[in-house]
C-alpha positions in Angstrom: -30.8 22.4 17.1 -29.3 18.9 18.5 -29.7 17.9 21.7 -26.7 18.3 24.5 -24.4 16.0 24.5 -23.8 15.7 28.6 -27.6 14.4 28.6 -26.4 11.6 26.3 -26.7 8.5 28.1 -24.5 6.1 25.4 -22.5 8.6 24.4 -20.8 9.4 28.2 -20.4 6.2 28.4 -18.9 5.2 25.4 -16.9 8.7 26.1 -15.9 8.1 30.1 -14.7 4.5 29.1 -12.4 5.9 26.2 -11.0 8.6 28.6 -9.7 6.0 31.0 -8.3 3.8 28.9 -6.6 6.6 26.6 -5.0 7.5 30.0 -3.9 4.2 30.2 -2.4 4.5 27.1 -0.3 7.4 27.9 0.9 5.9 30.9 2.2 3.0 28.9 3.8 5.1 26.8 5.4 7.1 29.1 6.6 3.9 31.1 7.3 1.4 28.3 9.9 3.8 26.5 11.3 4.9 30.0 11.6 1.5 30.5 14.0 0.8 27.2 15.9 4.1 27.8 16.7 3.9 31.7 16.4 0.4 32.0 17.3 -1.7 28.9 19.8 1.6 27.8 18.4 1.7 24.5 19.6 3.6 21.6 17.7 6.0 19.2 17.1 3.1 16.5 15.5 1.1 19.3 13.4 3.5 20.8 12.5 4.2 17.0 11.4 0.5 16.0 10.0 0.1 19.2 7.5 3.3 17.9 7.5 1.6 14.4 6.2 -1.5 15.3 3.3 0.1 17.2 2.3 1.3 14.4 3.1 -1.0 11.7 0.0 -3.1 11.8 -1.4 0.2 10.3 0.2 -0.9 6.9 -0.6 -4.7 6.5 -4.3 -4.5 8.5 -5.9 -1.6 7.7 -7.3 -2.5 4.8 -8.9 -6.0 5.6 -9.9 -4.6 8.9 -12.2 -2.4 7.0 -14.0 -5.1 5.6 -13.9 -7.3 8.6 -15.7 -3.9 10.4 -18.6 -3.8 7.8 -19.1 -7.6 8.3 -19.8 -7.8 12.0 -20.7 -6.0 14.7 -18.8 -2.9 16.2 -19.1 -3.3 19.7 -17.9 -7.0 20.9 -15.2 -6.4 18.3 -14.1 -3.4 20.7 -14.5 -5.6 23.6 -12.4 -8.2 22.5 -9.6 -5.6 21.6 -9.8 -4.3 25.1 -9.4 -7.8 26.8 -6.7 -8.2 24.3 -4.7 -5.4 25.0 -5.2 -5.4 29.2 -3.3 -9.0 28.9 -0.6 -7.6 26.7 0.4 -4.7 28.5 0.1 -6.7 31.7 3.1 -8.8 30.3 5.7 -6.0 30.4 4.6 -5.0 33.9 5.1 -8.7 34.9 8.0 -9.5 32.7 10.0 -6.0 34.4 8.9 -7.1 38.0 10.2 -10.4 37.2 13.6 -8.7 35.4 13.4 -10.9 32.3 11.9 -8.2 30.1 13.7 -7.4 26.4 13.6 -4.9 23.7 12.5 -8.4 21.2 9.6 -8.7 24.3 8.8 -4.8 24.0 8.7 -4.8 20.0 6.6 -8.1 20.1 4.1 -6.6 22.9 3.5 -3.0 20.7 3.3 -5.4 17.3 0.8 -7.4 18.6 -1.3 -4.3 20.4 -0.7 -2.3 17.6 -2.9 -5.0 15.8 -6.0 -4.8 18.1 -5.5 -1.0 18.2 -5.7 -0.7 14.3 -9.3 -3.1 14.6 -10.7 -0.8 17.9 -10.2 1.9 16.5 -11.7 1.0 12.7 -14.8 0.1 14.5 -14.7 2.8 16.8 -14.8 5.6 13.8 -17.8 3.5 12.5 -19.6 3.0 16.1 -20.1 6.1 16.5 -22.6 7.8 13.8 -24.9 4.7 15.3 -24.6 6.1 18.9 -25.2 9.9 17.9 -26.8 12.1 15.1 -25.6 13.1 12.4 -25.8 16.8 13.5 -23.8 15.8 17.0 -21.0 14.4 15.0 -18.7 17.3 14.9 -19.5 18.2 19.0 -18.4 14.4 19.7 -15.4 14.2 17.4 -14.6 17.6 19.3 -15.0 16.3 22.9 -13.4 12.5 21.7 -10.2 15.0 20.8 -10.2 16.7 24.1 -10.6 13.7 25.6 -7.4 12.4 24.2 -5.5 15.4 25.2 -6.8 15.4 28.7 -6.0 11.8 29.2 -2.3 12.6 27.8 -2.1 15.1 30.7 -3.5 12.9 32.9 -1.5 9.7 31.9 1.4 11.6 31.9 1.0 13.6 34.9 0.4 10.7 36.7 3.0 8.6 34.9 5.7 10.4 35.7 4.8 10.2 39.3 4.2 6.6 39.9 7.2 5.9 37.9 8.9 8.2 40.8 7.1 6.2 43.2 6.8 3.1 41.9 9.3 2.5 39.1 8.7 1.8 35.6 7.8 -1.9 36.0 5.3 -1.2 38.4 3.9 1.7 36.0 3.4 -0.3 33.2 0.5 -2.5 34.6 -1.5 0.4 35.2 -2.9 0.6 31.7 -4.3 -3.0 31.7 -6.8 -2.5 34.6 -7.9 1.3 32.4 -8.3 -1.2 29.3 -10.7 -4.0 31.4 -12.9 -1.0 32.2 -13.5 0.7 29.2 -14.6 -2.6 28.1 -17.1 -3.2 30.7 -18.5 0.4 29.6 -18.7 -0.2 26.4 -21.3 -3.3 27.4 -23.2 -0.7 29.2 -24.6 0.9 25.8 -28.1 0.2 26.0 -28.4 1.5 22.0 -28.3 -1.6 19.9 -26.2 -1.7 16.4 -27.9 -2.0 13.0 -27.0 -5.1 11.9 -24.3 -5.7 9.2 -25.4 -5.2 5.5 -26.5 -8.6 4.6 -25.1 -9.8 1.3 -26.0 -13.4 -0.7 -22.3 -13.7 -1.4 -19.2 -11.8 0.0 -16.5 -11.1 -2.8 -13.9 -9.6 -0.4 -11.6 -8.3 -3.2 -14.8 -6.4 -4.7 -15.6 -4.9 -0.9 -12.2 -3.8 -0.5 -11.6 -2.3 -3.6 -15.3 -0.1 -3.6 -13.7 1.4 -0.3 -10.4 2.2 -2.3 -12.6 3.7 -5.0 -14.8 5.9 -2.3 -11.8 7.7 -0.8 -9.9 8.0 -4.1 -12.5 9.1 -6.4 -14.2 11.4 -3.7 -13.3 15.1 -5.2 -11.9 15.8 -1.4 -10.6 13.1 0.9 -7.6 12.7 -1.9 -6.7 15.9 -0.3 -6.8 15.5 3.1 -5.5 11.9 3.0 -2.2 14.0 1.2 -2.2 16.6 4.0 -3.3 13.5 6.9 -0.4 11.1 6.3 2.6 14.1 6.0 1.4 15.5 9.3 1.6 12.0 10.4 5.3 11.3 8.9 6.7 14.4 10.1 5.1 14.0 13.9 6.4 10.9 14.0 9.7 11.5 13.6 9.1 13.7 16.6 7.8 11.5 18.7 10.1 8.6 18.5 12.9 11.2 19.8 10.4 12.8 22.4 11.6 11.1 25.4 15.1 10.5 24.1 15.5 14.5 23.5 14.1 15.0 26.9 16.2 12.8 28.9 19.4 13.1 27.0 19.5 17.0 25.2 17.4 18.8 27.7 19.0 16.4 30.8 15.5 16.1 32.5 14.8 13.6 35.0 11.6 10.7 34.8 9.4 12.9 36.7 10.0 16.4 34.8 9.9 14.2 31.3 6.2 13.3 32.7 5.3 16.7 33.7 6.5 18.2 29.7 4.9 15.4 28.2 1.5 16.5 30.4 2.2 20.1 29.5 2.2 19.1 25.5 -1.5 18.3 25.5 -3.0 21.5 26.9 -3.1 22.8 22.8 -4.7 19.6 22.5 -7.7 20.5 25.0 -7.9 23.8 23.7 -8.0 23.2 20.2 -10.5 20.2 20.8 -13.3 22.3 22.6 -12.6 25.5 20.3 -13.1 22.8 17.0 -16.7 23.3 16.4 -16.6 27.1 17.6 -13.9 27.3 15.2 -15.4 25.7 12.3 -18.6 27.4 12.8 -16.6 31.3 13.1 -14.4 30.8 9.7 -16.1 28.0 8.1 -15.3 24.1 8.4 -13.2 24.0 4.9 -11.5 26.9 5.7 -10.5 26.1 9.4 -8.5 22.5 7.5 -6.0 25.1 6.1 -6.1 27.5 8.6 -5.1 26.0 11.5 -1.8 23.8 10.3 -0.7 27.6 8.5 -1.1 29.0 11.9 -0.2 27.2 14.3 2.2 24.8 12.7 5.2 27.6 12.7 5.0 27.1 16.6 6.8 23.2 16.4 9.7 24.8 15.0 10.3 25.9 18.8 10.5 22.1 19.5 14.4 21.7 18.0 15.4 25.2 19.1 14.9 24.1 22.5 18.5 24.0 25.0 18.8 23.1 28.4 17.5 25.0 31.4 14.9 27.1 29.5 14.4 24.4 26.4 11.4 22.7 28.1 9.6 26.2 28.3 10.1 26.3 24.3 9.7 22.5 23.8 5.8 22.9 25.5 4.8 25.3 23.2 6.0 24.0 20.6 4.3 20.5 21.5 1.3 22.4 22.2 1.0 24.6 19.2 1.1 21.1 17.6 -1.7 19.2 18.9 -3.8 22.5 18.8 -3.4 22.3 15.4 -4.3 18.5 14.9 -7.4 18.6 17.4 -9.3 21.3 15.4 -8.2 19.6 11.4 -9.3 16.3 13.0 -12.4 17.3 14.3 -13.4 18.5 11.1 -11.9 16.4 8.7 -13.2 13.4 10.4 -16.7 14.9 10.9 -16.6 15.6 7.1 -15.9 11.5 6.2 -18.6 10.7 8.9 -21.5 12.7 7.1 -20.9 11.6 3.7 -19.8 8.3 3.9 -23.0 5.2 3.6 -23.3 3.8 7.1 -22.5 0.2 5.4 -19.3 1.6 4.1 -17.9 3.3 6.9 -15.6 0.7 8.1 -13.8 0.7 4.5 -14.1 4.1 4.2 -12.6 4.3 7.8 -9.9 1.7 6.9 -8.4 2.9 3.7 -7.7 6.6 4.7 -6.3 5.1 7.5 -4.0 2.3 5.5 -2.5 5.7 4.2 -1.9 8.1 7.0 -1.5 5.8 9.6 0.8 3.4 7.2 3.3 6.4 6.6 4.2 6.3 11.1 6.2 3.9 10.9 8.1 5.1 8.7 8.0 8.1 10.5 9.2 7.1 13.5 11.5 4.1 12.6 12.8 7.7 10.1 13.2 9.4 13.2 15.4 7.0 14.9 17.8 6.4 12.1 18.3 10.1 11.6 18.8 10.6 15.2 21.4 7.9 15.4 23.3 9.1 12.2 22.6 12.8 12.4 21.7 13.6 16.0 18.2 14.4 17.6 18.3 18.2 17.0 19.0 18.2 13.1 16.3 15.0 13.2 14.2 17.4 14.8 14.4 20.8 12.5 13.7 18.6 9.5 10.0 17.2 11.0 9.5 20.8 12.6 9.6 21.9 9.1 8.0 19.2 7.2 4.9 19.3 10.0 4.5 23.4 8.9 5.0 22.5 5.1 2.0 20.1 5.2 -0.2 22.7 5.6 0.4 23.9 2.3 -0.6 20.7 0.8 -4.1 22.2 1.9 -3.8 25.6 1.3 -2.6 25.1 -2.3 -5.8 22.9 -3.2 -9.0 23.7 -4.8 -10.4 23.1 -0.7 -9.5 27.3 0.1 -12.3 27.7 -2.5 -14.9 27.2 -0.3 -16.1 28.2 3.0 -17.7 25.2 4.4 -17.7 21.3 3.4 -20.4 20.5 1.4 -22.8 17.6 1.6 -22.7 16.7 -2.1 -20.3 15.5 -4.8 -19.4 19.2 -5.8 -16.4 19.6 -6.6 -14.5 22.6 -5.2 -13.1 24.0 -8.2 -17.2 23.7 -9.5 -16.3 20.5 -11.2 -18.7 18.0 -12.3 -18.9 14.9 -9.1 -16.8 11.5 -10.6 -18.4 8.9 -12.0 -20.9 6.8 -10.0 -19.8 3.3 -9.0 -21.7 0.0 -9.5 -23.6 -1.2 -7.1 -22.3 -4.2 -5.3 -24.3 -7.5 -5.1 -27.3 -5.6 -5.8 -27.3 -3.5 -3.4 -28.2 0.7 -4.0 -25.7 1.9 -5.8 -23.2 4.4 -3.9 -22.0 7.8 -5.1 -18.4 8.6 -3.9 -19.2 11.5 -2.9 -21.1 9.6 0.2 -25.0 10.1 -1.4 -26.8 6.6 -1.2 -29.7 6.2 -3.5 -32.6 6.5 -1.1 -30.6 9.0 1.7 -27.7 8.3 4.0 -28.0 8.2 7.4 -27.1 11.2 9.3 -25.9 9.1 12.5 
């Protein structure tokens, strides 16, 4: 039986210092977008590249960034990220005080962060199994997810009412002081990193493409990278209208479009601390394609939403939603965790990621054309549906075979594992399945 987590020294810290800053986060993106709608009167293709180009660093960094993370170590990266990110976000706050602040400023300001977000959280993923066991992963994956959804409700919440207070320019500086001191806790971590896997000559091609070869030839994570990234298109096309919808459709004002937007995330706690319960109850393969069948239906309140009652419907819909994303994440991530070598998790980490995060902007930048040409409610019935539909991806896969995720290279339909890869550099050779000859690490 594994120790408690809330006796866990590192991991509160590394877990108290994300919570800030991930309330930060929601702040920002409660003010930055209030900021282009009431402010800068943007339009829905605005608001939607402004969500795109948070995200586009996804598709041309990923993928490097995963072999940059195995090179070095996790934690100054993550510092330097931080520091990064406090002075970016401290620009807007100044540049709206100051009244010189443009949509070219906002798009450069989420570009640029989007970039040190795509590198923290590479070598967050990969940090982790080094501060906790291998038998603690899926209780911390589950509180990290809670933790995000609280820290929406929080960052919201309290969004919404220093933007009544305060105004958005005001609001938007908030998140750089959150950013400073999750950085100062993550120097707090008295548990020291392994060192990088030492190599006599780095072929980056070759590094990159055994990540590739992991994921892809793994007889699972094909299928939850298929499921990952059409969750991820579909959402996004919700949440580049989100606000838009809300102040426009449902004629809510700043500090009501803060209190929805806190509402949304209660599934979000729920689902995080029920993940491992969950997974435990109706086995952790099963609960992948359980919870996107039965919960998913609920987002298709999100478009059927009209004024007066509509936010009612819209919450529930938002909430059904992260419920459902909370417990797949928690166990899908878990899953990559324990099987993947510890000196491949950055890669690992990175190329699922070049995929399902590579597909938002499309997503969202999808979203705002659709909204413009189309309208936000016919935008928003077509990724209500697509969100639902994604759970089929799972359900119709070999993965409803099984009860729980295996350890090994089975495969679920009782194949035989794939083929072995080389070893790089001389190094053990790595089965994609995530066995190392000699053992893997369970933290």
């Amino acid at each position: 039986m594994s120790a408690s987590l809330w006796r866990h020294r590192d991991f509160l810290l590394l877990w108290s210092g994300r919570t800030l800053s991930e309330v930060g986060d929601a702040v920002s993106m409660l003010a930055i977008p209030l900021l282009a709608v009431t402010v800068l009167d943007a339009s829905a293709v605005q608001v939607g590249i402004l969500n795109a180009t948070r995200m586009v660093a996804y598709l041309f960094l990923s993928l490097p960034a995963g072999v940059w993370v195995d090179r070095m170590r996790k934690r100054p990266l993550m510092v330097a990220c931080h520091l990064v990110r406090a002075g970016l976000v401290a620009s807007v706050a100044v540049g709206a005080w100051a009244g010189w602040v443009t949509m070219a400023h906002l798009w450069t300001v989420a570009l640029l962060a989007g970039v040190c977000t795509v590198l923290y959280e590479t070598a967050h993923q990969s940090f982790l199994p080094s501060v906790v066991a291998g038998n603690q992963l899926l209780d911390a994956n589950g509180k990290l997810t809670t933790t995000y959804s609280v820290s929406q409700i929080a960052g919201y919440g309290v969004g919404g009412a220093l933007v009544s207070a305060l105004g958005v320019a005001r609001t938007a500086g908030v998140d750089a002081l959150a950013y400073l001191v999750n950085a100062l806790s993550l120097l707090l971590i008295r548990r020291s990193e392994d060192p990088p896997a030492g190599a006599r000559r780095r072929d980056f091609r070759r590094e990159l493409g055994a990540g590739l070869a992991f994921v892809f030839r793994h007889p699972v994570m094909p299928r939850l990278v298929a499921a990952s990234a059409s969750f991820n298109l579909f959402s996004q096309m919700i949440f580049a209208l989100a606000v838009l919808y809300l102040v426009r459709d449902l004629r809510l004002s700043d500090h009501l479009v803060g209190v929805v937007l806190a509402l949304t995330t209660l599934g979000g706690i729920i689902g995080g601390l029920a993940s491992a319960r969950l997974g435990r109850l109706v086995g952790t393969a099963r609960i992948i394609w359980l919870a996107p069948l039965g919960l998913g239906w609920t987002v298709l309140l999100v478009p059927v939403a009209q004024p007066g009652w509509g936010p009612v419907a819209y919450t529930i819909g938002m909430a059904g939603m992260g419920a459902l994303f909370a417990i797949y994440n928690a166990a899908a991530v878990s899953y990559r965790q324990r099987v993947c070598p510890p000196e491949m998790l950055g890669r690992m980490t990175a190329s699922i990621r070049f995929v399902i995060f590579g597909v938002m902007p499309a997503g969202a930048l999808a979203g705002g054309l659709l909204g413009s040409w189309w309208g936000e409610r016919p935008t928003l019935w077509i990724a209500a549906v697509g969100v639902w539909a994604s759970g089929l991806l799972l359900y119709f896969s070999p993965l409803r075979r099984w009860r729980d995720l295996p350890d090994d290279a089975t495969t679920p339909d009782g194949g035989p594992p794939p083929t072995r890869l080389p070893a790089p550099h001389g190094r053990s050779p790595v089965d994609p399945a995530g066995t190392a000859v000699g053992g893997v690490r369970g933290g």
